[in-house]
N, C-alpha and C positions, 0 to 999 in steps of 0.2 A: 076737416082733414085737409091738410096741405099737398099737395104732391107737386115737386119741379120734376119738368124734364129737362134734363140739361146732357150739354155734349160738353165733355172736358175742355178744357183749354179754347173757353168761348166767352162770348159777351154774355150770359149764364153762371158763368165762375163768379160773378161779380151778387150775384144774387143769393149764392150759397153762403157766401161771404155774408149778403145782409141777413139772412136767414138765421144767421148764428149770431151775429150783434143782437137781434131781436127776439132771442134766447126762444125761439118758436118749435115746437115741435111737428117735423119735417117729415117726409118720403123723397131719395131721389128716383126718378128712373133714368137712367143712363140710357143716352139715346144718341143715331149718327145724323149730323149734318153733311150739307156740301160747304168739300174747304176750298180756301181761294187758292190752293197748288194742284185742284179737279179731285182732290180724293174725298170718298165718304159719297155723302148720296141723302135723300131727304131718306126719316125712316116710319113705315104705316103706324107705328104706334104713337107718334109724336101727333097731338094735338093742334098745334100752330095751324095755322093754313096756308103758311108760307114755307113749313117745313122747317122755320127757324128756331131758336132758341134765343133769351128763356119763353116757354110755355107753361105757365103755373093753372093750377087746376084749386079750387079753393070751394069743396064742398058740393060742387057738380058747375062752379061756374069759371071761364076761361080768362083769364088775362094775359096779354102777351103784353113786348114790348118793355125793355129795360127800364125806361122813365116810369112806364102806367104801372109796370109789377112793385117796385120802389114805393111808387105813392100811393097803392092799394095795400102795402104788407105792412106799410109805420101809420097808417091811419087805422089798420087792422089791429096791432101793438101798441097803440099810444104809450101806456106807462113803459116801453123799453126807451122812452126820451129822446131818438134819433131822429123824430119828423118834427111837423109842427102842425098842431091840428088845428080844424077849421077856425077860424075866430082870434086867433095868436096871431100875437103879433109879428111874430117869424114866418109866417105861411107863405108872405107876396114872394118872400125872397128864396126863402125853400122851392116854393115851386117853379118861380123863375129859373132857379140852378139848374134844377132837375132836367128841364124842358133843353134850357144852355147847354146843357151837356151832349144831349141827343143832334141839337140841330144845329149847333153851331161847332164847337171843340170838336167832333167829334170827326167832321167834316173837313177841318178846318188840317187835323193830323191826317188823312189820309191824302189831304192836299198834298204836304208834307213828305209822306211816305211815296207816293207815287212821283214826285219831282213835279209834279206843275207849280208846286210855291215859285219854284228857280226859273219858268216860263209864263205862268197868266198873270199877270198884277190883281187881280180881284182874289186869287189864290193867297196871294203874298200878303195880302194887307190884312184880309180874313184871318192867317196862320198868327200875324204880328199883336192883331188886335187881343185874341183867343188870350197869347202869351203875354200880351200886356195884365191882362184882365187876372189872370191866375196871379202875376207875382205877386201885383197890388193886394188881391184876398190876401193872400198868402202871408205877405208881410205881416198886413192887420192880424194874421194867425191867431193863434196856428192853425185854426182849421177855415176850410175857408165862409164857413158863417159865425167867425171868430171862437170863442174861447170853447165852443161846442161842438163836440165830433156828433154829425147829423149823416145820414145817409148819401148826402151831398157827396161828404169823403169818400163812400163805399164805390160810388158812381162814378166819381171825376179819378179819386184815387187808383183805382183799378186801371183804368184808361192811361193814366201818366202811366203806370207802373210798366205797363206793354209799349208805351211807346217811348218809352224813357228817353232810348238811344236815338232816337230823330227830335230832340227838344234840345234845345240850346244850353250848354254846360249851368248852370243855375245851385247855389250853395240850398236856396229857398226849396226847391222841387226836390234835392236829396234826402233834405232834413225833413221834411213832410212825409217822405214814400217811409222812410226809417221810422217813424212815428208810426205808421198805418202800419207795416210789416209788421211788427212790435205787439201791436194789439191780440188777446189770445183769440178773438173769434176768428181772423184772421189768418191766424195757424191753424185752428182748427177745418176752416174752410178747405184751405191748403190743402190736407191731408183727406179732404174727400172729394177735391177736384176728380180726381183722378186720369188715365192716361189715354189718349185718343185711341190706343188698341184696344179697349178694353170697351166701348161701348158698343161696340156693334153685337 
């Protein structure tokens, strides 16, 4: 048995989303975090030990962490075809993404968001490099471990899609987010995000 606990409109949204590409059968629990404008609060039923989200629970055992939940749930699905499992030749690059995504992009846009790109040069060059790196996949598209939409997308695309508005005008980044929106697991996701009032 599956169970996420997820808080709406979180780095979690992005897992209900893979959830559904991976045609899995799911439990949510809607659960509160602390958000970055002080509201919400860690909540006792949430598993994490950081009080974060996602927290996936998989048969009595815990995985957190956006990257590890991702590469625990398409190793766990192989035939939904959006990983790449052990021994494929796709795997170096899958999981490099994966890992890319947590510790460098990710980092890289909150540089971004908080204005040090426009003050630190290690900010700057980090932000530049991230945006190099996307258009170049990107191009090679359309997805960015080419003609194959991998979890990759669910992970990285998610993250463009919230930070759209602090990324540089790009025809590449629109036409990719228009493609992922598009996808039905993705709507379905949508529709069970649900609204940060409604978890507490």
């Amino acid at each position: 048995m599956l169970t996420l606990f997820h808080a709406p409109w979180s780095r979690s949204s992005r897992i209900v989303w893979l959830l559904e590409e991976l045609g899995a059968d799911f439990d949510i629990d809607y659960c509160t975090i602390r958000r970055m404008d002080g509201s919400g609060g860690p909540d006792p039923k949430n598993p994490h030990p950081d009080g974060k989200v996602p927290a996936l629970i998989h048969d009595g055992a815990l995985v957190t962490e956006s990257a590890a939940v991702a590469l625990y749930l398409t190793d766990l699905f192989p035939k939904a075809g959006i990983g790449a499992p052990v021994g494929s030749r796709d795997r170096a690059a899958y999981v490099t993404w994966l890992t890319w995504a947590a510790g460098e992009m990710e980092p890289a846009f909150w540089g971004q968001i908080s204005g040090a790109v426009k003050t630190d040069a290690y900010a700057r060059a980090r932000y530049d490099a991230v945006i190099e790196r996307l258009q170049e996949a990107l191009w090679a598209g359309p997805y960015l471990m080419g003609d194959r939409f991998t979890a990759v997308d669910v992970m990285i695309g998610s993250a463009l899609g919230w930070g759209r508005e602090h990324l540089p005008e790009n025809p590449l980044f629109d036409r990719y987010l228009e493609r992922l929106n598009q996808r039905p697991a993705r709507v379905r996701a949508q529709a069970k995000d649900g609204k940060v009032s409604e978890a507490a």
